[in-house]
C-alpha positions as CSV (number, residue, x, y, z in Angstrom):
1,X,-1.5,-44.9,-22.5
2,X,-1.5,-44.7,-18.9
3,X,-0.7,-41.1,-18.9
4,X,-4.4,-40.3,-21.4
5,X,-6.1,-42.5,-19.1
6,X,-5.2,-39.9,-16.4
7,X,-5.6,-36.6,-18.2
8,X,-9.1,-38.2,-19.4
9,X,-9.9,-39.0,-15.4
10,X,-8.7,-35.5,-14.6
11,X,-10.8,-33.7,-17.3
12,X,-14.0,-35.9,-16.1
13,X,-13.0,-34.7,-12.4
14,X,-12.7,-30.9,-13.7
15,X,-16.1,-30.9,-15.1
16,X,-18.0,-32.5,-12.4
17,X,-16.4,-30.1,-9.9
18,X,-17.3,-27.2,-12.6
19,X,-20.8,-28.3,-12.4
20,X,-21.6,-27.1,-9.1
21,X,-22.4,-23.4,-8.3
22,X,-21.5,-21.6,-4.7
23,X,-23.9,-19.5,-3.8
24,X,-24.0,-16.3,-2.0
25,X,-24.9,-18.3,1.5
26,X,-22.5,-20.8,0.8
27,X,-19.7,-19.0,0.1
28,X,-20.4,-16.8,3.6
29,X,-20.6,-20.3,5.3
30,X,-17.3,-21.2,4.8
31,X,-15.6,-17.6,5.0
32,X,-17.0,-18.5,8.6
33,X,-15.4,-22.3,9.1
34,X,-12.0,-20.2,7.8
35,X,-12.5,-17.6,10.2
36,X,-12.7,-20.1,12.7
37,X,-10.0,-21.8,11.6
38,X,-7.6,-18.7,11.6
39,X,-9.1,-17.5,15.3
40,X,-8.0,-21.5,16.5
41,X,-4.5,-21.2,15.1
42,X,-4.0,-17.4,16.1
43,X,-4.6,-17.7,20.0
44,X,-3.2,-20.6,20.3
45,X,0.2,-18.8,19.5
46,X,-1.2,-16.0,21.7
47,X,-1.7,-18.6,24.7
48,X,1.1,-20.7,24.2
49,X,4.0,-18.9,22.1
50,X,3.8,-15.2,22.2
51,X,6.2,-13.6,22.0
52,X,8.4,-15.9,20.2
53,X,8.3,-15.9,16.3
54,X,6.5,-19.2,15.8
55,X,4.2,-21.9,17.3
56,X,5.0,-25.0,18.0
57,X,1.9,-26.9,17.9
58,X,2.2,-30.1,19.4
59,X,3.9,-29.6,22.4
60,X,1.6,-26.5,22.7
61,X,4.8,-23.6,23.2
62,X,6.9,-21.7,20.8
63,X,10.3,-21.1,19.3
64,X,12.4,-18.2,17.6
65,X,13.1,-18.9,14.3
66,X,13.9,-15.7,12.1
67,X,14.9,-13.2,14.5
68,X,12.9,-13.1,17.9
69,X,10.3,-10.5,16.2
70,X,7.2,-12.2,17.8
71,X,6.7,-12.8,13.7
72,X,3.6,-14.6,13.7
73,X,2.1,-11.5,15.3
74,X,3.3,-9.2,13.0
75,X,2.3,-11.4,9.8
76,X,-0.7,-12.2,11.1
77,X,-1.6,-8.3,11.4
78,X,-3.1,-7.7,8.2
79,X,-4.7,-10.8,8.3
80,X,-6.7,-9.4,11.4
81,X,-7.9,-6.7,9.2
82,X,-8.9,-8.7,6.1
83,X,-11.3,-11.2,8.2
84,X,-12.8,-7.7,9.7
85,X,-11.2,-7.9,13.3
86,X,-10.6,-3.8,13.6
87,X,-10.3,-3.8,17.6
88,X,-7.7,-6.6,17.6
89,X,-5.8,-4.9,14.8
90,X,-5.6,-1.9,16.8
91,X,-4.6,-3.7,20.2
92,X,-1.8,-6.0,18.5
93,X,-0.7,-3.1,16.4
94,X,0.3,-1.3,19.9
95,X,1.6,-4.2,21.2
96,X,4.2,-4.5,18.6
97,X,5.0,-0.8,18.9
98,X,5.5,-1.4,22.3
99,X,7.2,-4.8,22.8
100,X,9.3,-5.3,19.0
101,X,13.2,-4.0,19.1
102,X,15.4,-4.4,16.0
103,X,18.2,-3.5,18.4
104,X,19.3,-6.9,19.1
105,X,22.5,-8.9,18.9
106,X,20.5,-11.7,16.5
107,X,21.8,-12.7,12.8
108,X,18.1,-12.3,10.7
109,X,17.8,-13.6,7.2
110,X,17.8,-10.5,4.9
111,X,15.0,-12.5,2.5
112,X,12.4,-13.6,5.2
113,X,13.5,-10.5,7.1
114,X,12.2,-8.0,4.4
115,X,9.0,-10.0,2.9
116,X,7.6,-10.9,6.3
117,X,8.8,-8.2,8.8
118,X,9.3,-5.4,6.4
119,X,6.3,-6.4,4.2
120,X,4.3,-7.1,7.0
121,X,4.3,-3.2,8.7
122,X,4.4,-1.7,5.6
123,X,1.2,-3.4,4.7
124,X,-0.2,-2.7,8.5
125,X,0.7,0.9,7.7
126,X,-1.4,1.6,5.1
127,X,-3.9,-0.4,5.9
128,X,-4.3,1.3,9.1
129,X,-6.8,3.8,8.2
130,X,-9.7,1.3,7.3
131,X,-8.8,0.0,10.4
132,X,-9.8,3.0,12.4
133,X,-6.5,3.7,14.4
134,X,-5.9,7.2,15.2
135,X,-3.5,8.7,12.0
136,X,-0.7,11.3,12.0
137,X,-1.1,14.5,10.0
138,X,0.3,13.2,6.3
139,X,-0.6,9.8,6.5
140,X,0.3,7.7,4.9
141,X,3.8,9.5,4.1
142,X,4.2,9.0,8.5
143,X,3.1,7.3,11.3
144,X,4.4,4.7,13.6
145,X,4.1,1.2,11.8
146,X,6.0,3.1,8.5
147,X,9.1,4.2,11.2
148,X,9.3,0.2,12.2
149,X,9.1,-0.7,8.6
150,X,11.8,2.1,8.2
151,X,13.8,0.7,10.9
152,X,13.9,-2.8,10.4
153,X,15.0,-2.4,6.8
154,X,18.0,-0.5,7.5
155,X,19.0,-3.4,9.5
156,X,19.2,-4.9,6.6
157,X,21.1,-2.2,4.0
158,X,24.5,-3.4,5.5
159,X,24.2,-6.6,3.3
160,X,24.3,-4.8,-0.3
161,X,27.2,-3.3,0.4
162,X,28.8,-5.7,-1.7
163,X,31.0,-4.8,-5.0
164,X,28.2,-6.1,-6.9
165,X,25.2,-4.8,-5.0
166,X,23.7,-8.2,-5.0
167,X,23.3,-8.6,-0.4
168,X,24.7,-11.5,1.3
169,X,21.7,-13.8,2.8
170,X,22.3,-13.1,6.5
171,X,23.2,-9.8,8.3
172,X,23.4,-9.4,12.4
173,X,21.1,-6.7,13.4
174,X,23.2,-5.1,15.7
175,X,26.6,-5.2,13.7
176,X,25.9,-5.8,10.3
177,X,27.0,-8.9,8.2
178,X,30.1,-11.1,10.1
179,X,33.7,-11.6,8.3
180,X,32.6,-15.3,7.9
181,X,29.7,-14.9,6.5
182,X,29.1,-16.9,3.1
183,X,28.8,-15.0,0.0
184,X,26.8,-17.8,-1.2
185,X,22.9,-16.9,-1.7
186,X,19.9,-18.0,-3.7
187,X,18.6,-16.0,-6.4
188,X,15.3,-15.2,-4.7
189,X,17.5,-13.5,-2.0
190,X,18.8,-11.3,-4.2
191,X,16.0,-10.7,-6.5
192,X,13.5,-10.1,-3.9
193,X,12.9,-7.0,-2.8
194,X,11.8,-3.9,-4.6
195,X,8.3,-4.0,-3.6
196,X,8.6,-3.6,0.2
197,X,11.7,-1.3,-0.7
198,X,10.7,0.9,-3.7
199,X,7.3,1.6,-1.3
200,X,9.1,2.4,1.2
201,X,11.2,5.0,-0.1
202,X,8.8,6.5,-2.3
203,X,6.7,6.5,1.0
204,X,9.6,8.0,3.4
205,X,11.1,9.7,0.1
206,X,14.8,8.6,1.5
207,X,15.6,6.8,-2.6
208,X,18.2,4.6,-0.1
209,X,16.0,1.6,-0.5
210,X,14.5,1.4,-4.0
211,X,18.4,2.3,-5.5
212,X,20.0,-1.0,-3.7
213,X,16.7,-2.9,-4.3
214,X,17.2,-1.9,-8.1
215,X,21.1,-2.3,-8.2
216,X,20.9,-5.9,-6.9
217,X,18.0,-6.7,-9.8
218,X,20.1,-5.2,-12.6
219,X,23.4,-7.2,-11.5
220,X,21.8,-10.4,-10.8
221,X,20.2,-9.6,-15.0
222,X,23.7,-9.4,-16.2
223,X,24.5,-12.7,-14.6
224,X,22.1,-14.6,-17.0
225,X,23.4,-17.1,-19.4
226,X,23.5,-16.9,-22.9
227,X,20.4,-19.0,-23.1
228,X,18.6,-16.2,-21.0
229,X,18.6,-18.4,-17.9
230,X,19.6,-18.4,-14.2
231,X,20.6,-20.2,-11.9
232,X,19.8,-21.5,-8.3
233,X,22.7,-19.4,-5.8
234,X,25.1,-17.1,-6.6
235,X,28.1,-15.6,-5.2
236,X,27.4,-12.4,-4.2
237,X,30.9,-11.4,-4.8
238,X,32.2,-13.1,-8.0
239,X,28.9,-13.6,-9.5
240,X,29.7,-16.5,-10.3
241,X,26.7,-19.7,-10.0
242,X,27.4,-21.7,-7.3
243,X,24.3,-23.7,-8.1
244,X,23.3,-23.8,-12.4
245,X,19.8,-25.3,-12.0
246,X,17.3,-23.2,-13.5
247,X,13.4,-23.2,-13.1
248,X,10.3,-21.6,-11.5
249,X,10.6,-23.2,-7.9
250,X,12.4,-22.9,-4.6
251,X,15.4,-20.3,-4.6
252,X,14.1,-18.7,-7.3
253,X,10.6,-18.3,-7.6
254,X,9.8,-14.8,-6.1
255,X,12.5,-13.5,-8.1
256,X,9.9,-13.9,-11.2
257,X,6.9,-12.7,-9.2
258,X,8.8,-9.6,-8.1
259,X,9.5,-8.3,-11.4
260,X,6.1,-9.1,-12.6
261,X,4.6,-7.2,-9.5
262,X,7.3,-4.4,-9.7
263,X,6.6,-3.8,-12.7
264,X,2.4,-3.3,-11.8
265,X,3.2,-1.8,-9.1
266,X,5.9,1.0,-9.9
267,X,4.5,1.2,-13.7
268,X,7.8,0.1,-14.6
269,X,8.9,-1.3,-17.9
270,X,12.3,-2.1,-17.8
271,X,11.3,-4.8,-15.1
272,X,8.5,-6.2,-17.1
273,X,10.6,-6.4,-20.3
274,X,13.2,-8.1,-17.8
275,X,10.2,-11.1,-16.9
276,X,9.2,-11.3,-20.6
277,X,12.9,-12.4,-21.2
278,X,13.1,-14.8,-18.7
279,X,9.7,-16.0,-19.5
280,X,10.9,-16.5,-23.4
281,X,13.3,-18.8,-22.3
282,X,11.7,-20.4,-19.4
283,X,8.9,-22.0,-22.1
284,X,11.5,-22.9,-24.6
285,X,13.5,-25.0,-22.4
286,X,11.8,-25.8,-18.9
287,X,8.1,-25.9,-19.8
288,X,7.5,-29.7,-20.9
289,X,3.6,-30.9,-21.3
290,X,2.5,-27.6,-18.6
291,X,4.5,-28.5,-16.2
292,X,8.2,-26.9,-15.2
293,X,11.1,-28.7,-14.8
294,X,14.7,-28.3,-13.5
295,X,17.2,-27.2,-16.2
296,X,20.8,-27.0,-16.5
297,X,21.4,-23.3,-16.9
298,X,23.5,-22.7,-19.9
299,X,22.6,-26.0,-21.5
300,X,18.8,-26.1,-20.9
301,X,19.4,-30.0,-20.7
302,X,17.2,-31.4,-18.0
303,X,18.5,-31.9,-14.5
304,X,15.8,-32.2,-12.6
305,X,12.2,-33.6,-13.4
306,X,10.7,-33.0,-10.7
307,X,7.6,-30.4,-9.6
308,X,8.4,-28.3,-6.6
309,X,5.4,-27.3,-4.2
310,X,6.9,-23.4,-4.1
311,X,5.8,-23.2,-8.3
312,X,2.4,-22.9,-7.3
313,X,2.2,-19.7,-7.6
314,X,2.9,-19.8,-10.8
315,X,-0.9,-20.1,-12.3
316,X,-1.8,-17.0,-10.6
317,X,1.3,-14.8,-11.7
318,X,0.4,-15.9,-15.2
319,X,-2.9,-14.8,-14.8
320,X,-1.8,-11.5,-14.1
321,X,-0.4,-11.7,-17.4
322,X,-3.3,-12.6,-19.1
323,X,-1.5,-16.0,-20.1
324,X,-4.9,-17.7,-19.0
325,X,-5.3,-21.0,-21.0
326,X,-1.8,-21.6,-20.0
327,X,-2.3,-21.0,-16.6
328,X,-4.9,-23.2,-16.1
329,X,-3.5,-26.0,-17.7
330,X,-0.6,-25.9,-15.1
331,X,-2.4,-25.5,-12.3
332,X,-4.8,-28.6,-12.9
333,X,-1.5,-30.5,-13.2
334,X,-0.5,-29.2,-9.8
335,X,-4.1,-30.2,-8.2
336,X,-4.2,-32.9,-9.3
337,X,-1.2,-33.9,-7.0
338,X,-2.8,-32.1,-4.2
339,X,-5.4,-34.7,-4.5
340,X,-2.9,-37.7,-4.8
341,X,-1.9,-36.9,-1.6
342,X,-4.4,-33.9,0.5
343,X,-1.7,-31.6,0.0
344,X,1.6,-30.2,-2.0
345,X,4.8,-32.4,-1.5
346,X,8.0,-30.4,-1.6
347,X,9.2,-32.4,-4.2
348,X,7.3,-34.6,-6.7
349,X,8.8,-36.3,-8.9
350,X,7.1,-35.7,-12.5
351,X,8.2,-39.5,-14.4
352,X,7.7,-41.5,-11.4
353,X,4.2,-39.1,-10.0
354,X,5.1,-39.6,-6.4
355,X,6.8,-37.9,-3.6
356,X,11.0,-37.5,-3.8
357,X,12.7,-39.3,-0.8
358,X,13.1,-36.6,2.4
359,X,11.2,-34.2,0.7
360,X,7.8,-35.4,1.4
361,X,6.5,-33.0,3.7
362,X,3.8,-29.9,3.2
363,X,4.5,-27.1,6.0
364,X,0.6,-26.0,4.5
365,X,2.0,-23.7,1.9
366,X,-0.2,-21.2,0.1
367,X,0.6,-21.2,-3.1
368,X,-2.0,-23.3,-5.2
369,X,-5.0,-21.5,-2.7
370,X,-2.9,-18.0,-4.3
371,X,-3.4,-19.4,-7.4
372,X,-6.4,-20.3,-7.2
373,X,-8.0,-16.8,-5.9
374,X,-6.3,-15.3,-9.0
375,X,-8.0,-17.8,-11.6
376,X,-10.5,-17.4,-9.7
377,X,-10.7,-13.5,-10.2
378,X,-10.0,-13.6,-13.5
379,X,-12.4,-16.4,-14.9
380,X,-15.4,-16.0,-12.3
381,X,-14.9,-20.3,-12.7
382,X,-16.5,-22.3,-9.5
383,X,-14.6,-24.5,-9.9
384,X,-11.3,-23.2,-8.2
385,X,-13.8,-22.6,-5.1
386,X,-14.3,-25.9,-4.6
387,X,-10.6,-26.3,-4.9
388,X,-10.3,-24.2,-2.4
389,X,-13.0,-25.8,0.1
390,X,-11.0,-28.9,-0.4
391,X,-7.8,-27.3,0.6
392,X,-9.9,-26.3,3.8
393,X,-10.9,-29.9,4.4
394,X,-7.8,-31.3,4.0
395,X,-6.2,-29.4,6.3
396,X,-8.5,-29.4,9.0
397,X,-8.3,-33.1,8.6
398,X,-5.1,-33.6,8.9
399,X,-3.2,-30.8,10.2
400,X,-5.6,-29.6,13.1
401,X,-4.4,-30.4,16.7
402,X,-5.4,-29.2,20.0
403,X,-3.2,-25.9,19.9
404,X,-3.4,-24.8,15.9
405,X,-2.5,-26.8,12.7
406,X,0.9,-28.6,12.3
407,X,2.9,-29.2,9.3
408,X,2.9,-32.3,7.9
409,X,6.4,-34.3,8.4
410,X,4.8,-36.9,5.6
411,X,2.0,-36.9,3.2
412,X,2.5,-40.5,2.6
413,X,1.2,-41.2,6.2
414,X,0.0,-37.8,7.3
415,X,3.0,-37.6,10.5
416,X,3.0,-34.1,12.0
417,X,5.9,-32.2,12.4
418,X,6.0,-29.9,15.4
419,X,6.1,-26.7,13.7
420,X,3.3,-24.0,12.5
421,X,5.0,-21.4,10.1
422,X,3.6,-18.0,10.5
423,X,2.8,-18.2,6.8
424,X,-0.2,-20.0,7.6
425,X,-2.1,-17.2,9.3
426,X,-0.3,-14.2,6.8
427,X,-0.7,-16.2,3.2
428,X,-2.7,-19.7,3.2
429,X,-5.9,-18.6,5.4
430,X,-6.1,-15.0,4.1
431,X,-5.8,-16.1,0.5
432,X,-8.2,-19.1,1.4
433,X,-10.8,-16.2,2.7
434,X,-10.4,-13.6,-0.6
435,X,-10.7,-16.9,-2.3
436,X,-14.3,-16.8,-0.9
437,X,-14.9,-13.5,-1.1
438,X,-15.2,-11.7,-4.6
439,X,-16.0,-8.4,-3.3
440,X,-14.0,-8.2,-0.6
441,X,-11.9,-4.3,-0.9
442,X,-9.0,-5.8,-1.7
443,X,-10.3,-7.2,-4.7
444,X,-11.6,-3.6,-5.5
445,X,-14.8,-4.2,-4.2
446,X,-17.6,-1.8,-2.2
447,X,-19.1,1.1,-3.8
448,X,-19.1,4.7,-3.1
449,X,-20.0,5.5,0.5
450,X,-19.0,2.6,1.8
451,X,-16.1,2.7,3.1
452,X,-14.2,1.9,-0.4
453,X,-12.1,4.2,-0.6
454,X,-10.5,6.7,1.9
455,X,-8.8,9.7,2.1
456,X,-5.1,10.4,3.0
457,X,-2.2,12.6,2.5
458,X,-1.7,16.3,2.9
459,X,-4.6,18.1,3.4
460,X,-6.6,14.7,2.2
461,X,-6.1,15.4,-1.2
462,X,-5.0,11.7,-2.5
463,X,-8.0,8.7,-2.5
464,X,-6.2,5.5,-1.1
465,X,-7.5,2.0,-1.3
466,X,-9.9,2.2,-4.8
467,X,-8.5,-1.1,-6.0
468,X,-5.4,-2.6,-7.7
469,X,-3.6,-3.9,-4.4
470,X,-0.6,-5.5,-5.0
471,X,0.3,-8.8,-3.0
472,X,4.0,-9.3,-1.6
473,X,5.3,-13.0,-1.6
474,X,3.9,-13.2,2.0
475,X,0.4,-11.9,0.7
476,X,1.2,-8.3,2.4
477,X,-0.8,-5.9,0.4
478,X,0.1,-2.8,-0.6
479,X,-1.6,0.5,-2.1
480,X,0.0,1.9,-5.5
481,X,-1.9,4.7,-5.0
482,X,-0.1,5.6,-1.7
483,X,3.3,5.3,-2.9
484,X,2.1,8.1,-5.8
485,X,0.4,9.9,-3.0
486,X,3.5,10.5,-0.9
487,X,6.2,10.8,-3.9
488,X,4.0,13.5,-5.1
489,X,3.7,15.4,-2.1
490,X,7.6,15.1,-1.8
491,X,8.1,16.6,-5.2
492,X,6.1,19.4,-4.6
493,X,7.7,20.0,-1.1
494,X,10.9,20.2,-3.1
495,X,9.7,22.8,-5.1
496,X,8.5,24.6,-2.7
497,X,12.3,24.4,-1.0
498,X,13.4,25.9,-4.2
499,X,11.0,28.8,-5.0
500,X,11.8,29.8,-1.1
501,X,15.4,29.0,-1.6
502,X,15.3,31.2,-4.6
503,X,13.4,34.1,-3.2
504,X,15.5,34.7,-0.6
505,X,19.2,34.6,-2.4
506,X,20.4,37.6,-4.0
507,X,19.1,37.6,-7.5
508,X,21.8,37.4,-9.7
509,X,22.5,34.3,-7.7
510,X,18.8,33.2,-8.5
511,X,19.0,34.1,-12.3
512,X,21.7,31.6,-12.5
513,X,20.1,29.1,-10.4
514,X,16.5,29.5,-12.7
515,X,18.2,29.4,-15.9
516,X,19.9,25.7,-14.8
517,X,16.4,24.4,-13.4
518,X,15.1,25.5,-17.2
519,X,18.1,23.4,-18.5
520,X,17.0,20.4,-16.6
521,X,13.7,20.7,-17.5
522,X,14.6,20.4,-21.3
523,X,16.5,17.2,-20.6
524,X,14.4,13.9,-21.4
525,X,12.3,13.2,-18.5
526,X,13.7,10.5,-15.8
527,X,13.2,6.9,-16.5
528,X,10.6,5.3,-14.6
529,X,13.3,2.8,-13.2
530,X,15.2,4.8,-11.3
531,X,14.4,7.3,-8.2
532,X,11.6,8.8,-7.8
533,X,13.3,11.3,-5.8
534,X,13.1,13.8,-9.2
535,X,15.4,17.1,-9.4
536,X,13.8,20.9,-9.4
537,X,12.2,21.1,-12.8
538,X,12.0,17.8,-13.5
539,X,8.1,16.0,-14.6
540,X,7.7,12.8,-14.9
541,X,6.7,10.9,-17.9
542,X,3.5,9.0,-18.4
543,X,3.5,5.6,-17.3
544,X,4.2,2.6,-19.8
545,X,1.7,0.6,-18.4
546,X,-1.9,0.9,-17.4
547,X,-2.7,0.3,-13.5
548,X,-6.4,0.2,-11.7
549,X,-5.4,3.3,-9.9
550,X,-4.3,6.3,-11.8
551,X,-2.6,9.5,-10.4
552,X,-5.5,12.0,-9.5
553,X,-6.4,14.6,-6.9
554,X,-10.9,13.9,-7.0
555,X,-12.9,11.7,-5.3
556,X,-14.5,9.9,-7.8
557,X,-13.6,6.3,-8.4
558,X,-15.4,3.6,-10.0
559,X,-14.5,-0.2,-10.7
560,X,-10.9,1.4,-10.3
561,X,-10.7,3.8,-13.2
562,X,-10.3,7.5,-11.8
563,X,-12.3,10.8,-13.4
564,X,-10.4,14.1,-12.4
565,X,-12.8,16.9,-11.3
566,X,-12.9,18.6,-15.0
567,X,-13.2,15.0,-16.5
């Protein structure tokens, strides 16, 4: 009884809130009072913490946390950009080419290593065009922020040499991963990386990256149990689960979203037939009344009923799905604990609806503001906006001090912990600002002549940044239509090799080597999940799934979908 009482009051709440229209002039208002809030928290790590990785805001100085990168500077770069800051983009962008070594005797997490560092250049990178920084001849197959990106991930390629391919969590940037370290991992750290590393090699065209990214995702799917489930850690080296709780949230949760957004953005079906699998069995045994609980993996008996604050992003990767009706369901279960407390607990425990002992805390996490701009995107519904502006009141209420926003030690009480992740300025305000604005370029928006769209590549013959940006799990986005861009320009430099190659070998010699290429290209076409790196001869094969940007070589691009010059 108690329990209709509440979805009735929740419903009543929902409808009120739906009642109310932004418009245009209110919407700009409070892209403003985020802007402000971003520019408060950003130099107060410039005056006060730079160049360690993180602020600590209420002793007003900073800390290294991941690596001594200066990392809320380089997560916070693209953020620059989205709020419209071009000059500060360009001056922190040199800075960091300047002042950032990966040459260091530091052990890194491989996971936060590759979504924030990684993630974060690669995204600088291609954003750096609309930024107006000066661009080398190709871009954006080169150019400075790509080499870092480059760089710092082979740091990390040490840790996949493993029997299985799945990478150990930790690696030492100077000498790879110690004797001692644990083969224990969780299954996000394994399943979390062929976005930043498929881009990157089909940027670079070195295949090194995408083949360990995709050897680690196709081991850890063998690992599933019978039930088609997974669990929380692994051994990297036995495969065998160390931890058998299976669910949506913490140590797992990217894992989902990557194949989902691998999938979108490689045009890959063999990783979106690997999420439909998962998701088959994930709503047969986890999913109870919209929300997710903790599972025993082989069982599907429940272990843990409990909510974790990490499965809100959930909603929004449903969306993407078009698994709408669902998604909203969830996510007005998940508000309506944001409003029990002014923010997400770690841990909130679904029978009792209150926080679980030590894990009350909310380090202001973005993922119900992430899912919020999708549902957002995909219903046109106000009412996630004024989700959204209450997500921006709470936290200025509670979290603001005099040098940024802290993380809350307690939602019970509201205590402050002395610690501002650099998260906040990559994921919660920039998702809180696309949140407010619909046609903002990532979103696909602008017309022609604009600025919408821009040219790149050889001889400017690829359009980059016409719409369907893809978002990391540190809200880093990235252009599908660069990595097609440079993996074309890399397969026609091949052939080019070849036809020279050819022409200048005695021609017997090239008779043989023609008649093999004509072999090759009678064999099926390569699968979409492997390299992109295709032999002499070889043409790739339409994709299985249908993106906002398409392959093409005109100018003309409109609300994403791309006409070729003899369309």
């Amino acid at each position: 009884m108690r329990a209709s009482v509440c979805a009735a009051l929740l419903v009543c709440f929902l409808n009120d809130v739906a009642a109310h229209q932004f418009t245009e002039q209110e919407m700009s208002a409070v892209r403003e009072r985020i802007k402000s809030m971003f520019y408060h928290a950003y130099n107060s790590y410039l005056d006060n913490a730079f160049p360690y990785d993180e602020l600590r805001p209420l002793t007003c100085d900073g800390q290294d946390t991941w690596g001594s990168f200066s990392l809320t500077l380089i997560d916070a770069l693209d953020t620059l950009l989205v709020l419209g800051n071009h000059s500060e983009f360009q001056r922190v962008a040199s800075i960091l080419q300047d002042t950032v070594d990966f040459d260091i005797d530091v052990n890194a997490s491989v996971f936060e290593t590759n979504i924030r560092v990684v993630g974060g250049l690669l995204s600088a990178h291609l954003l750096a065009g609309r930024a107006g920084m000066e661009l080398e001849p190709g871009w954006p197959c080169s150019g400075p922020l790509l080499r870092m990106a480059e760089e710092a991930a082979r740091k990390l390629i040490p840790a996949f040499q493993t029997p299985t391919g799945m990478p150990y969590g930790t690696v030492n940037l100077l000498h790879g991963v110690s004797p001692t370290e644990t083969p224990v991992t969780c299954t996000a750290g394994v399943g979390t990386f062929i976005l930043e590393f498929a881009t990157l090699s089909r940027l670079t065209g070195d295949p090194t990256f995408e083949d360990v990214a995709r050897r680690a995702l196709r081991a850890l799917w063998r690992t599933r149990s019978d039930i088609g489930l997974v669990g929380n850690h692994i051994d990297v080296l036995s495969k065998k689960w160390v931890a058998q709780d299976a669910g949506i949230g913490a140590g797992v949760d990217s894992y989902f979203e990557y194949l989902v957004k691998g999938a979108i953005l490689l045009q890959d079906e063999e990783l979106l037939n690997m999420f439909h699998a998962y998701d088959s069995a994930i709503q047969n045994y986890t999913r109870f009344d919209d929300w997710y609980l903790w599972v025993q993996m082989h069982k599907g008996t429940v272990s843990m009923p409990i909510f974790q604050s990490l499965e809100a992003f959930w909603p929004g990767l449903q969306s993407l799905l078009g698994n709408l009706d669902s998604a909203v369901r969830t996510f007005q279960n998940y508000y309506s604990v944001w409003r029990q407390f002014g923010g997400l607990p770690e841990f909130y425990s679904i029978p009792q609806g209150y926080t679980v002992e030590k894990r009350e805390g909310y380090p202001l996490r973005p993922e119900l503001i992430e899912s919020a701009m999708y549902l957002y995107r995909a219903t046109g519904d106000h009412t996630y906006l004024q989700l959204g502006l209450d997500a921006l009141e709470s936290i200025e209420k509670i979290s603001r001090t005099s040098c940024g926003y802290a993380s809350v030690k307690d939602l019970r009480d509201h205590q402050l912990d002395n610690r501002m992740e650099s998260f906040f300025l990559a994921e919660t305000i920039k998702y809180l600002y696309l949140l407010f604005d619909p046609t903002h370029f990532l979103h696909g928006g602008g017309t022609e002549g604009d600025g919408s769209w821009e040219e790149g590549g050889e001889g400017g013959q690829c359009v980059l940044g016409a719409g369907g940006f893809i978002f990391n799990t540190e809200a880093h986005p990235l252009d599908p239509a660069a990595l097609y861009c440079c993996s074309r320009h890399s397969q026609e430099r091949q052939e080019l090799r070849d036809v020279l190659l050819s022409l200048s070998q005695p021609r017997e010699k090239a008779d043989s080597q023609s008649k093999a290429a004509n072999e090759r290209a009678e064999e099926p076409a390569q699968s979409q999940s492997e390299s992109i790196a295709l032999k002499p001869g070889e043409r790739k094969t339409p994709p299985a799934l249908s993106c906002p940007v398409q392959p093409f070589s005109a100018r003309l691009s409109v609300l994403g979908q791309v006409f070729s010059d003899n369309s």
